[in-house]
ROSE-610182 format. One record per residue (C-alpha): residue number from 1; x, y, z. Coordinates in steps of 0.05 Angstrom, whole numbers. Layout:
  nr      X      Y      Z
 NUM      X      Y      Z
...
// end
This chain:
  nr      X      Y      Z
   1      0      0      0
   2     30     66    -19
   3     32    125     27
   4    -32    160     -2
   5    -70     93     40
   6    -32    110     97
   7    -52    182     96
   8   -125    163     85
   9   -129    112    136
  10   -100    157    190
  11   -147    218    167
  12   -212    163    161
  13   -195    138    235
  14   -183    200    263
  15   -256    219    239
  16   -285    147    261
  17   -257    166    332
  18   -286    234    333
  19   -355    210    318
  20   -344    143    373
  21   -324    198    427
  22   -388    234    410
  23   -436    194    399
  24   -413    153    465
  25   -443    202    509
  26   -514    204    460
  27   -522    126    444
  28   -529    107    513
  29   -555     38    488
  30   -494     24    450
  31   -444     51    512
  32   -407    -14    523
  33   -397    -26    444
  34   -381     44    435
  35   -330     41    486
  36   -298    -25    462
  37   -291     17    387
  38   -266     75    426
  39   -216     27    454
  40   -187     -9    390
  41   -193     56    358
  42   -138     88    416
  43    -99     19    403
  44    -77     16    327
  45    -79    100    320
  46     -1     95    349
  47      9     43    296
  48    -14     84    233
  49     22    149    269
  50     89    100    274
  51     73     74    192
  52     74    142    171
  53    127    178    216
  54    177    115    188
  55    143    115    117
  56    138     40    108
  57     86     -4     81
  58     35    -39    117
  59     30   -125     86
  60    -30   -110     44
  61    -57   -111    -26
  62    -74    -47    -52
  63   -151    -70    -68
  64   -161    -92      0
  65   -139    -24     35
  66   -189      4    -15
  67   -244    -36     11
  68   -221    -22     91
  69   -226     53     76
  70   -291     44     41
  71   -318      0    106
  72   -286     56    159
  73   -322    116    122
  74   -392     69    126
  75   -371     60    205
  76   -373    133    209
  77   -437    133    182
  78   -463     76    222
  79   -426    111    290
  80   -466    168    280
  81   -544    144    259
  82   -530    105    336
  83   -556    166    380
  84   -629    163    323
  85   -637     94    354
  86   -698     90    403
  87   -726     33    436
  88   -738    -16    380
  89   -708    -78    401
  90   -697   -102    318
  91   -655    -52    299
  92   -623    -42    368
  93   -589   -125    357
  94   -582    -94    277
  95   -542    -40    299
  96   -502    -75    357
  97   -484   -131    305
  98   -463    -81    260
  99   -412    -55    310
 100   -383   -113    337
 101   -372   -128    258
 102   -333    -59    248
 103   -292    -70    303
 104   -269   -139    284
 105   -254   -112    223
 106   -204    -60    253
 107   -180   -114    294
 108   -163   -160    239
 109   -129   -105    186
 110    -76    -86    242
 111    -68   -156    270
 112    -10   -167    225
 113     24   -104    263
 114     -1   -111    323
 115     27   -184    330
 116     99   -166    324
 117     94   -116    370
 118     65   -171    418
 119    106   -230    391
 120    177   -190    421
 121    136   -179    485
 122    125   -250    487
 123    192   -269    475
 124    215   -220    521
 125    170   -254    573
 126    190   -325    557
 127    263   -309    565
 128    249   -292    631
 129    191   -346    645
 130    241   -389    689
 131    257   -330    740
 132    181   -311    752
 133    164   -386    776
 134    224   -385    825
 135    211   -318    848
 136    128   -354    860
 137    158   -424    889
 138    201   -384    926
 139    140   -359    978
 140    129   -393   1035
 141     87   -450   1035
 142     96   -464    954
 143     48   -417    937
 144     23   -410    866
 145     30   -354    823
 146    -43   -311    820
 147    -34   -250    774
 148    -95   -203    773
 149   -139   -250    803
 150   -182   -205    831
 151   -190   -159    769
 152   -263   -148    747
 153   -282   -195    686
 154   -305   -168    629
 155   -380   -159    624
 156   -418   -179    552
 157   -410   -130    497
 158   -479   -123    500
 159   -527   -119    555
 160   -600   -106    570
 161   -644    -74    624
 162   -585    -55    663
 163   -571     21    656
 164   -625     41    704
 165   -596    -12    756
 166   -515     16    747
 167   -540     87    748
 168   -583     76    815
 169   -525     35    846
 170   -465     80    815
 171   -494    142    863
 172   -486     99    920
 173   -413     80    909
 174   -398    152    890
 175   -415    170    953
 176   -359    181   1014
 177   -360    130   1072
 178   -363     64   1092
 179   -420     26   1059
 180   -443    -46   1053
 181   -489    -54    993
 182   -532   -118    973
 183   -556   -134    902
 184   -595   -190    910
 185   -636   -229    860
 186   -647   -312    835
 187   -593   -343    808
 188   -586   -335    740
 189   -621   -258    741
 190   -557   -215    725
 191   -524   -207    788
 192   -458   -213    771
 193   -461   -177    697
 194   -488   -120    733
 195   -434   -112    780
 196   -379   -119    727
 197   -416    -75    685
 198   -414    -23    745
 199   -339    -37    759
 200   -332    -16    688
 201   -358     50    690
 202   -309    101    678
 203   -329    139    735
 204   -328     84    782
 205   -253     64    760
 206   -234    143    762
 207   -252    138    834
 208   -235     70    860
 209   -177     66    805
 210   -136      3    819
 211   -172     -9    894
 212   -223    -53    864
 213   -219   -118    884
 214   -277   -168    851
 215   -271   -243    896
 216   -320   -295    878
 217   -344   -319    952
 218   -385   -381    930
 219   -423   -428    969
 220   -368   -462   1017
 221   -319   -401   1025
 222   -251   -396   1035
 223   -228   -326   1073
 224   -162   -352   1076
 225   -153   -366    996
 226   -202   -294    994
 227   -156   -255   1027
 228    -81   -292    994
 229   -106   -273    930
 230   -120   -196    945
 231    -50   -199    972
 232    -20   -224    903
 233    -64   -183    868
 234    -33   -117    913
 235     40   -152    895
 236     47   -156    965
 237     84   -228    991
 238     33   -281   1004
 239     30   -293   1079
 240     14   -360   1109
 241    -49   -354   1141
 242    -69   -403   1199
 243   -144   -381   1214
 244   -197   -340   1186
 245   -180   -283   1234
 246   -112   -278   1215
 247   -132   -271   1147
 248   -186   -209   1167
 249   -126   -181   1211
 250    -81   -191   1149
 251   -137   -149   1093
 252   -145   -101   1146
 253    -65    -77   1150
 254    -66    -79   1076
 255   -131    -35   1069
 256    -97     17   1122
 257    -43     14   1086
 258    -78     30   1007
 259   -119     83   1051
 260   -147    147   1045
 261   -155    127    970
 262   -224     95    957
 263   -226     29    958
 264   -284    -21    930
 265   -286    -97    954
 266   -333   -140    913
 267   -352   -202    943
 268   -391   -233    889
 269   -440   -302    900
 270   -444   -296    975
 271   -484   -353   1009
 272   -533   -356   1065
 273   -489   -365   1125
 274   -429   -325   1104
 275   -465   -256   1138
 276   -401   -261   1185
 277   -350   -258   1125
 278   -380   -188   1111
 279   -388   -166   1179
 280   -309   -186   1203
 281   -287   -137   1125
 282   -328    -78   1154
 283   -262    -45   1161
 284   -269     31   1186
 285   -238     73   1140
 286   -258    132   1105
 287   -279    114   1028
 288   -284     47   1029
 289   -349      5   1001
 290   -371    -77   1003
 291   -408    -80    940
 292   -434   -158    948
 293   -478   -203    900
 294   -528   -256    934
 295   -583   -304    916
 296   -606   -279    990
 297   -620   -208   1018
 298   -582   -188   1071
 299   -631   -139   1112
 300   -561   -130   1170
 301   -525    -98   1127
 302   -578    -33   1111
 303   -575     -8   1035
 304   -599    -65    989
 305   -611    -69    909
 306   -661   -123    895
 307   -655   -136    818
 308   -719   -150    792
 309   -730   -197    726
 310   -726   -165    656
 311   -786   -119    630
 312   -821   -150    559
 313   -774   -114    516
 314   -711   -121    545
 315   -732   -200    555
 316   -741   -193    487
 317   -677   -162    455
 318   -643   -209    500
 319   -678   -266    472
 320   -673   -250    400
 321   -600   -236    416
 322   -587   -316    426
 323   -645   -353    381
 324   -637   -305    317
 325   -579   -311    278
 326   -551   -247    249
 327   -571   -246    180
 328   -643   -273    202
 329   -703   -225    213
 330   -744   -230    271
 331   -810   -228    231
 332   -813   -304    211
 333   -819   -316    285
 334   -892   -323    311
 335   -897   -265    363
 336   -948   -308    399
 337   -898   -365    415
 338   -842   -309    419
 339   -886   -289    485
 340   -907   -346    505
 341   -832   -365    513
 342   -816   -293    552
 343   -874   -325    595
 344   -834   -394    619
 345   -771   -358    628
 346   -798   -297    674
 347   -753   -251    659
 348   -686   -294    673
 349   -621   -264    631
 350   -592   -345    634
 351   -659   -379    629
 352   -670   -334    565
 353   -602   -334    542
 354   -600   -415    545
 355   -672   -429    512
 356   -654   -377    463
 357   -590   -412    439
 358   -624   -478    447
 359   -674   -456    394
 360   -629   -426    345
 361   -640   -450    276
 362   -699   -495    303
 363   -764   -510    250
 364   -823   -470    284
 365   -846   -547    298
 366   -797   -549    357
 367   -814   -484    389
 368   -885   -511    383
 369   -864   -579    418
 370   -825   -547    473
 371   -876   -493    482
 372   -929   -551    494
 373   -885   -582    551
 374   -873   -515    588
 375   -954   -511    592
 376   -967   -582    602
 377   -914   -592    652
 378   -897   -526    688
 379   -956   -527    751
 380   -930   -601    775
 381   -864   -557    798
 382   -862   -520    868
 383   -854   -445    852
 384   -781   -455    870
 385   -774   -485    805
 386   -807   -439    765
 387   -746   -418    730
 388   -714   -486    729
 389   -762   -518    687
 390   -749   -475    622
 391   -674   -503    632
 392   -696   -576    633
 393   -727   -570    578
 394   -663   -544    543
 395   -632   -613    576
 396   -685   -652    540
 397   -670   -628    475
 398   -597   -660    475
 399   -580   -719    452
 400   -589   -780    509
 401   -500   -780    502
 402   -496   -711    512
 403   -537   -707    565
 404   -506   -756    592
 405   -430   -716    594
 406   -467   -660    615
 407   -502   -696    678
 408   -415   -711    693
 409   -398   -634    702
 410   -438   -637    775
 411   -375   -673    797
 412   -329   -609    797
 413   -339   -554    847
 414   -382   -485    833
 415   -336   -425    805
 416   -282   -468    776
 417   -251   -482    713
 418   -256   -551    699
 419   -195   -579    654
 420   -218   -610    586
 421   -163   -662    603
 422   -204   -684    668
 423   -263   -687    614
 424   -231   -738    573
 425   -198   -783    621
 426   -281   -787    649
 427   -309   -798    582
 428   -270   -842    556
 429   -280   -899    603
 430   -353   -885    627
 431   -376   -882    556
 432   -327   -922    513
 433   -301   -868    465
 434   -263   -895    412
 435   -220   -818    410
 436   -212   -767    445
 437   -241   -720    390
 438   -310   -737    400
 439   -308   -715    475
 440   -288   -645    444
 441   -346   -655    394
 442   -390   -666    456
 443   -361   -600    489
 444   -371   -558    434
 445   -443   -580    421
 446   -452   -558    499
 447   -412   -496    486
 448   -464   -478    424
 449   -519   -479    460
 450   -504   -436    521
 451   -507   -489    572
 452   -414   -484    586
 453   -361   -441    569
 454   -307   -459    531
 455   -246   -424    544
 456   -181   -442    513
 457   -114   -399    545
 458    -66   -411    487
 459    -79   -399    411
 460    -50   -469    388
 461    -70   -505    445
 462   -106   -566    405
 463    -51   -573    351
 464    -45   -658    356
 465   -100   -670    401
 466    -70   -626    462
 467   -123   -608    502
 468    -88   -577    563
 469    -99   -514    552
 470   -174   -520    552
 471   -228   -509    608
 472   -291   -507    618
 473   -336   -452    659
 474   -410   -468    688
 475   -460   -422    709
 476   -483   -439    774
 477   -554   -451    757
 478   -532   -496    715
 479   -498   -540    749
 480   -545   -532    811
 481   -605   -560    749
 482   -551   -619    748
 483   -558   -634    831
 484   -628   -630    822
 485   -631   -675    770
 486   -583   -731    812
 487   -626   -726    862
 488   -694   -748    833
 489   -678   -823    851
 490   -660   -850    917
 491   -587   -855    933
 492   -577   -926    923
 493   -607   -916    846
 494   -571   -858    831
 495   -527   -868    766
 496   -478   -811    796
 497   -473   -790    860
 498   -445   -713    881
 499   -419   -707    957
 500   -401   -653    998
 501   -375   -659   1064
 502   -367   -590   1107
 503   -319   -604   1161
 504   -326   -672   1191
 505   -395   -675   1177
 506   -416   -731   1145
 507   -482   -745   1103
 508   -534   -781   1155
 509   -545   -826   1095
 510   -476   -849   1097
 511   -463   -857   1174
 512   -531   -901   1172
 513   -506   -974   1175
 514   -578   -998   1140
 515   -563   -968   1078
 516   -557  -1008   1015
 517   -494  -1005    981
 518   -489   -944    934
 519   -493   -969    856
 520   -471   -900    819
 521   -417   -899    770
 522   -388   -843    779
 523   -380   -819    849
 524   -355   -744    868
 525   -327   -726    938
 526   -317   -656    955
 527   -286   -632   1023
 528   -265   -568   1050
 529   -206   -537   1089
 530   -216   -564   1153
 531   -225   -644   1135
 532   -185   -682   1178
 533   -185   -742   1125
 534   -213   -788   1180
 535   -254   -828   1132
 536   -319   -873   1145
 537   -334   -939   1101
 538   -378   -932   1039
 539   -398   -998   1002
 540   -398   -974    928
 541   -376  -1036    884
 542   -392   -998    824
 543   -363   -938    817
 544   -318   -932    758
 545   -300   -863    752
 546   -279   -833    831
 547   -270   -750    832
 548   -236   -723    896
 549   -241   -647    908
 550   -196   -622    957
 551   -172   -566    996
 552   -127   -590   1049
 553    -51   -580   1057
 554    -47   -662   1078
 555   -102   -707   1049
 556   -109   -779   1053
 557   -138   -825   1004
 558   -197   -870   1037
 559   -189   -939   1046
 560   -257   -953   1020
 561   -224   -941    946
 562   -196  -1014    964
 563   -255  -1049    947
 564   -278  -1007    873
 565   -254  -1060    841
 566   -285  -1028    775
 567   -255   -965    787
 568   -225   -947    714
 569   -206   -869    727
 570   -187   -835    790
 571   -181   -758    786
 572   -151   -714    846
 573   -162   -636    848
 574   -133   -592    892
 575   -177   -527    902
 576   -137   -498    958
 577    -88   -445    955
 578    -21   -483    973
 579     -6   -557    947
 580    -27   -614    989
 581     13   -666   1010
 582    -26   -736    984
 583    -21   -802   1033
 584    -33   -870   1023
 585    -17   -872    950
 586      8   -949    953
 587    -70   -966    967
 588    -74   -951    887
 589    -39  -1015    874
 590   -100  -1056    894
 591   -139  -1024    850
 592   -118  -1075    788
 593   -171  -1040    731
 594   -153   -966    739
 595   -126   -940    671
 596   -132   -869    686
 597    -96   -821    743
 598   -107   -750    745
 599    -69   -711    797
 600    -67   -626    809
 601    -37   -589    860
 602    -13   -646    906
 603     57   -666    931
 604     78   -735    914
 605    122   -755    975
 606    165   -816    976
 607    131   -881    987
 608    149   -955    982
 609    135   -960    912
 610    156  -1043    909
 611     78  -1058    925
 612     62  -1016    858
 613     41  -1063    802
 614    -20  -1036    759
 615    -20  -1076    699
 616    -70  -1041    672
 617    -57   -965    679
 618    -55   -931    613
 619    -50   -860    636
 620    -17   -811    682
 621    -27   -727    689
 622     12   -695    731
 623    -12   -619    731
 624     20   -570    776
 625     51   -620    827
 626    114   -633    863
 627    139   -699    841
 628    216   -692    867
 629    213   -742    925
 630    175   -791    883
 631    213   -790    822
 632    284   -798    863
 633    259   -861    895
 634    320   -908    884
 635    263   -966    906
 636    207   -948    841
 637    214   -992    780
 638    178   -955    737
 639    172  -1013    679
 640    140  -1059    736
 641     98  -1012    756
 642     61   -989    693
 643     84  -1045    647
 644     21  -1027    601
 645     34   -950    610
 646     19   -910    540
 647     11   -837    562
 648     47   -787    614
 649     29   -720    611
 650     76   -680    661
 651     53   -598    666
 652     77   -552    707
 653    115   -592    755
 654    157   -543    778
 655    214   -585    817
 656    226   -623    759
 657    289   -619    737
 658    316   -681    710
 659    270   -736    682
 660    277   -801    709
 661    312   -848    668
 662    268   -910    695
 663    208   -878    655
 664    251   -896    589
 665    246   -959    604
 666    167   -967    591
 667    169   -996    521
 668     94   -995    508
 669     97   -904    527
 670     68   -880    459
 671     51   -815    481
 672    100   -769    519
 673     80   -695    540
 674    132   -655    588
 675    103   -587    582
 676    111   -522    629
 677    171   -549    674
 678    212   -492    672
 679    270   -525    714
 680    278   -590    667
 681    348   -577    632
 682    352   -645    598
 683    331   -718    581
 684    367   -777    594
 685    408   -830    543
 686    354   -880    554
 687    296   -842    511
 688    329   -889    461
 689    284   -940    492
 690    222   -909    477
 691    217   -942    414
 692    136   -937    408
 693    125   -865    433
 694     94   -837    374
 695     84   -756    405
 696    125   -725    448
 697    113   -650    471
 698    166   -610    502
 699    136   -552    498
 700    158   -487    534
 701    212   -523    581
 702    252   -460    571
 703    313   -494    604
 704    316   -547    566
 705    383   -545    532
 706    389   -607    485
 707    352   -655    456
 708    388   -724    468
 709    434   -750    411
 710    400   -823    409
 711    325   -777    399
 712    340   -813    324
 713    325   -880    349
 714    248   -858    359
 715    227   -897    291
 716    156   -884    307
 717    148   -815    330
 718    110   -777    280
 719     90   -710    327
 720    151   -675    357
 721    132   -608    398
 722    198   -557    421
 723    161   -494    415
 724    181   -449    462
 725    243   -489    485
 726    281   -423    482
 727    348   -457    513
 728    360   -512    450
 729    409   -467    400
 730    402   -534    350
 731    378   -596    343
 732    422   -655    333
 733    448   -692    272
 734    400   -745    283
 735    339   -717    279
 736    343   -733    209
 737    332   -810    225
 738    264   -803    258
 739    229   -833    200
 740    166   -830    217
 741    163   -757    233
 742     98   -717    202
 743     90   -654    242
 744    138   -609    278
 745    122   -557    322
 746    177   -501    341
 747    151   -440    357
 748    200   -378    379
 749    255   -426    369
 750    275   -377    317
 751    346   -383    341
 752    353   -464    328
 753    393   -489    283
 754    372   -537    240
 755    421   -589    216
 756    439   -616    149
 757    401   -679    166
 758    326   -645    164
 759    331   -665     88
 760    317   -727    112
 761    257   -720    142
 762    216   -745     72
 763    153   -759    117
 764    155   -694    141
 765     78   -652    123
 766     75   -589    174
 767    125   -553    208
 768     76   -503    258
 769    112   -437    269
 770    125   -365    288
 771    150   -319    223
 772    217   -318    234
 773    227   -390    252
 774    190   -402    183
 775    266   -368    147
 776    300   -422    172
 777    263   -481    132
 778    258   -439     70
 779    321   -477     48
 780    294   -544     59
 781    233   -537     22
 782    256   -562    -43
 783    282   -615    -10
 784    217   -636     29
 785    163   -638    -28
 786    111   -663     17
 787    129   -598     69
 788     77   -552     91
 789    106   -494    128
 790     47   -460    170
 791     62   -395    201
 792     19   -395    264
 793      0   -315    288
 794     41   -301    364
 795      9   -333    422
 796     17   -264    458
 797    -43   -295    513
 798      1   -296    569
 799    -63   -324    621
 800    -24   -390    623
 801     28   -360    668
 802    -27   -352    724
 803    -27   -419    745
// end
């Protein structure tokens, strides 16, 4: 593009951004996506001020800067007929589409600039990657790393039937003082979007600046994790908190000490029963304000915001918002079912949001059907479950598999991410999956319609099935419409059964001695901080899948585990804020048909390992543990152990630092991931040994400084992954005898040298990439006609560092 596009792109923005800043203060319905434009609008003006102060070229074709002009002067245009907008819902989704479509097109002209100005921050970071995890391993108590983790997430772009609520509850924060305020409403009504909407508010932040502090309280708190968190997020050094006071004592010194500057606390999903919690962060000081979100109203605590359901038309916008698709037009709907459907879902943002989505694209037929049900069906409910009966229907609508999977998400706690990986390892053996593909198809077919979140942290996370970098989020209705579901069947019946023990305090259905033995499949424990891992019995013959949620700093597997002799997966989470040392590990040898172990957060400690035979254990994660003492046992024969092993994934282990040479010698390993273990500086001789391992991932082991010479005798690998492994200047002369190799991954390893043996890699289809690692194959190509090199954009997401 030649400099007359540069001038008429800066002159075109700089009018696009006149008429945003404008109309932002007219087009109140269009505020938030004003303000996102305003926003990507401020980011890529320093890049067309830096094209044409250093008068170079921007990568693209004349025709196509034409046609971005052409679509910035219609923004214009589009910016500034916002403010004639009244309160018709059509064109108010028209015209919201419209500018979420303008700003992804801004977005994606300047990505190519934008990227390398975030690929050498990236870099930059990586370099450094190794020092930031042992300045976090370095706090007391092995604390992990939390950065920003009480920021204030992002509300949706686009919102409805909140202004008047932000407004009336903005005043109230503006105010000087101490002030407790309560927005209370069902689950599912908005809570939470309307507080991060409020956080948002420019003059909210230009008072309370970086004091906010948004903490999700959920059902079974933890002040302790609450309060260690605020203290990362402050940069301050994570202190070791013994009981809930000292952690109050602890916020209060740090509030005196941010003090007189406002400060706003947001405790959001706050329980019946955790009153106290707010009462004990009642600090005294002169500007500070409890802003708190409940299913419950709070009458103690004075000023309260009770948000009522959404009015017809905002019900309706929202509505149309998830079962219309943007090029369709409202009018082939019949407005009579359109109401009748506002009706069953009473004014609920999720209830409408998730019947919306669930009817997207649907013949009229089916909103017929599942109108039919909602009238036939909806006066057998107690009022309590008014709103819960749109969302079964939504449940009935998926396939009897699906539904299924989705029934398993009950087993993870409220307000947590739930790894993919856990997913899989769950799936797999409950429902006999032939791959682990179609447990992502089943995930995505949730995602679609509304009933999880699918987040994914890194851009190339799923390259050759890699899944780590994937979670799913639940609302909690949701997965309180899952409980309710388990529990329509007596215990003993139940296909999966969801327990949570508070303390010591057992279910009275488990202490009673009469009770059958428990038939489910799938059977989820979940215990809190203060579990002494004293453990009754519990007969359950038939549980094959066993989920352990934990929060301990010393936990102790049950004994009762002894007699599952189905069990086929076994998945440990640690939820608490420092690892937690796991006992009685040997008791997993009895268990002779588990082919799946998932472990996170827990310390492995040295055991007598000579018990250990599992014959049948196909799998082992290791995510974010300590496996030092374990692996250094001079007693563990790894072979006898797992003799059938195929699959290690080791992630963020973080005391890793060489790998065990006994693991080499489990011939039937097909499937080797060490990813994340920023201490691991090599790999042992033996790897030779590993003549079946078909994918092994190293990525982002920035220490690692070699691959081993005898890597060539891997005959069957066909994935290799080194992206990232900033440490390995080249790669040895025998990489050119793995034969078998198809796909190479290397990004930013634009400083490897590649050896004169690569022209030997005939097999080789894909080489995955940054840009300037992509130079150094440019040689090879002729050589390798089957070669596909595929420049992949930065992975400038840096969230994977939180962990």
């Amino acid at each position: 593009m030649m400099d007359v596009g540069q001038d008429a792109i800066g002159m075109i923005i700089d009018k696009l951004f006149e008429a945003v800043v404008e109309e932002i203060a007219k087009a109140v319905m269009f505020k938030a996506l004003l303000e996102q434009l305003e926003s990507t609008l401020g980011s890529v003006t320093p890049i067309v001020k830096e094209i044409q102060k250093l008068n170079r070229e921007l990568d693209r074709p004349a025709d196509e800067t034409e046609k971005f002009i052409k679509k910035l002067e219609q923004g214009e245009q589009l910016v500034r007929k916002c403010s004639t907008v009244r309160f018709n819902c059509f064109k108010r989704i028209y015209y919201a589409h419209k500018l979420q479509n303008l700003d992804a097109s801004i977005v994606r002209f300047f990505q190519v600039d934008m990227a390398a100005q975030q690929a050498r921050i990236t870099r930059e970071t990586l370099v450094k990657v190794h020092q930031i995890h042992d300045n976090v391993m370095g706090l007391e108590g092995k604390a992990f790393k939390i950065s920003g983790a009480c920021s204030v997430p992002d509300p949706p772009a686009v919102t409805f039937g909140l202004d008047d609520p932000v407004e009336e509850l903005k005043m109230n924060l503006l105010e000087k003082g101490m002030k407790v305020i309560v927005v209370s409403g069902p689950a599912g009504s908005g809570k939470s979007t309307l507080v991060k909407k409020l956080c948002k508010d420019d003059k909210v932040k230009g008072k309370f600046k970086n004091n906010i502090f948004f903490v999700t309280v959920s059902k079974r708190p933890n002040v302790k994790v609450i309060v260690q968190k605020i203290c990362r997020h402050k940069d301050c050094n994570v202190p070791v908190l013994l009981t809930d006071e000292d952690a109050f004592n602890e916020l209060g010194r740090l509030l005196n000490q941010i003090q007189p500057e406002p400060i706003l606390l947001v405790l959001d999903d706050v329980w019946s029963g955790s009153e106290s919690i707010v009462q004990n962060l009642k600090f005294q000081l002169p500007d500070y304000k409890i802003l708190v979100t409940s299913r419950f109203v709070f009458p103690q605590f004075g000023l309260g915001h009770n948000l009522k359901p959404l009015n017809e038309e905002a019900a309706m916008a929202l509505f149309y918002l998830s079962a219309i698709l943007p090029d369709q037009s409202s009018d082939i709907l019949d407005q009579n079912l359109v109401f009748q459907i506002l009706r069953a879902c009473k004014g609920s943002p999720l209830a409408l949001t998730v019947v919306g989505r669930s009817l997207c694209g649907q013949p009229e037929e089916v909103w017929q059907m599942r109108v039919k049900e909602w009238t036939e069906g909806a006066t057998i409910f107690h009022s309590n479950t008014d709103l819960i009966f749109p969302l079964l229907s939504s449940l009935d609508a998926l396939d009897n598999n699906i539904k299924e999977c989705y029934m398993d998400l009950g087993s993870f706690p409220e307000d947590h991410r739930i790894p993919v990986t856990a997913l899989i390892d769950m799936w797999m053996e409950l429902y006999k999956l032939v791959e682990d593909r179609y447990a992502i198809v089943n995930l995505n077919d949730l995602s679609n319609r509304n009933l999880v979140n699918l987040v994914i942290t890194r851009n190339t996370a799923s390259h050759n099935g890699c899944y780590n970098d994937h979670f799913v989020i639940q609302h909690d209705l949701l997965r309180e419409l899952i409980i309710y579901q388990s529990m329509s069947e007596p215990i003993e019946r139940r296909k999966r059964l969801f327990i949570e023990i508070s303390g010591n305090s057992f279910p009275e259905w488990w202490l009673e001695q009469k009770l059958h033995q428990v038939n489910a499949r799938l059977l989820s424990i979940s215990t809190d901080e203060t579990f002494s891992s004293n453990w009754y019995d519990i007969k359950a013959p038939s549980v094959e899948v066993l989920v352990l949620n934990i929060q301990t700093k010393e936990y102790t597997l049950p004994n009762f585990m002894e007699i599952m002799d189905k069990m086929k997966v076994l998945i440990v989470t640690n939820n608490g804020f420092f690892l937690a040392e796991l006992n009685n590990i040997q008791i997993l040898g009895s268990l002779s048909n588990l082919k799946r172990i998932r472990l996170e957060r827990v310390s492995l400690p040295s055991f007598d390992m000579t018990t250990l035979h599992m014959k049948n254990l196909q799998t082992i994660s290791l995510v974010l543990c300590n496996v030092f003492e374990a692996f250094r046992n001079p007693t563990f024969d790894f072979s006898d152990a797992f003799p059938n092993l195929k699959e290690m994934n080791i992630d963020y282990c973080n005391d890793l630092v060489e790998f065990p040479n006994g693991i080499c010698d489990i011939g039937s390993l097909n499937k080797l991931c060490i990813t994340n273990c920023h201490k691991l500086s090599q790999l042992p001789q033996g790897i030779r040994n590993l003549v079946n391992l078909q994918v092994l991932r190293l990525a982002s082991c920035v220490e690692l400084k070699a691959l081993p010479d005898t890597i060539g005798n891997l005959s069957n690998l066909d994935f290799l992954d080194i992206s990232e492994c900033l440490s390995i200047q080249e790669l040895p002369m025998q990489i050119g005898e793995l034969c078998s190799l198809k796909a190479l991954s290397m990004r930013g390893c634009s400083s490897c040298v590649l050896p004169a043996s690569t022209t030997n890699l005939k097999k080789l289809e894909v080489v995955r990439c940054d840009e300037k690692t992509a130079y150094n194959w440019e040689k090879f190509e002729a050589h390798l006609t089957n070669l596909n090199v595929e420049v992949l954009k930065e992975d400038a997401n840096l969230n994977w560092l939180d962990n």
